[in-house]
N, C-alpha and C positions, 0 to 999 in steps of 0.2 A: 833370138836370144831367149833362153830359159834359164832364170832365177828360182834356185830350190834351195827351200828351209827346215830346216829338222833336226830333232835331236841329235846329240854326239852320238856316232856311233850307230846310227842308223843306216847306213851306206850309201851317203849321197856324196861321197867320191869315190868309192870301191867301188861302189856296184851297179847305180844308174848308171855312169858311164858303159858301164861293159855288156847292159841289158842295152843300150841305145847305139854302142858299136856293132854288137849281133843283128838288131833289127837290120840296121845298114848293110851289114855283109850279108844276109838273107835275100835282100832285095838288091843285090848286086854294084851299090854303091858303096861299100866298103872304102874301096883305097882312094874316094874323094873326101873322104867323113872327118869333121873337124872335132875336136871334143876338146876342151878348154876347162880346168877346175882351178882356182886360185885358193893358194894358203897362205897363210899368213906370215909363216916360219921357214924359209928354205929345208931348215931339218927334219920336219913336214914331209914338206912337196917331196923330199929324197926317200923318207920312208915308205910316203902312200904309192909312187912311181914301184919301187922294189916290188910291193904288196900285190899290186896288181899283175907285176911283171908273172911274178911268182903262182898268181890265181891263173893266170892266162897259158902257165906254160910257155915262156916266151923269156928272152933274153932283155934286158933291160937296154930300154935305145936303138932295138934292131925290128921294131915294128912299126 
């Protein structure tokens, strides 16, 4: 478990996640890799989900 603290707006739910899902898929354990961020607000969690889907190139819910 890793607890990370930072500024708004710093990317510690856009972007660590997707620098820590890459390392995974690099070293071949991608489609075991757990990745977990909690928000506080459900219309939050729906925005940042979109956000990333949208960085990723990816369908929302189909990865």
């Amino acid at each position: 478990v890793i607890v990370v603290s930072g500024e708004t707006g710093c990317g510690k739910t856009t972007q660590l996640p997707q620098y820590i899902l890459e390392s995974e898929i690099d070293a071949a354990r991608g489609a075991t890799c757990n990745i977990i961020c909690t928000q506080p607000r459900r219309i939050s969690a729906m925005a940042v989900s979109e956000r990333v889907a949208a960085e990723r190139g990816e369908k929302l819910g189909e990865s």
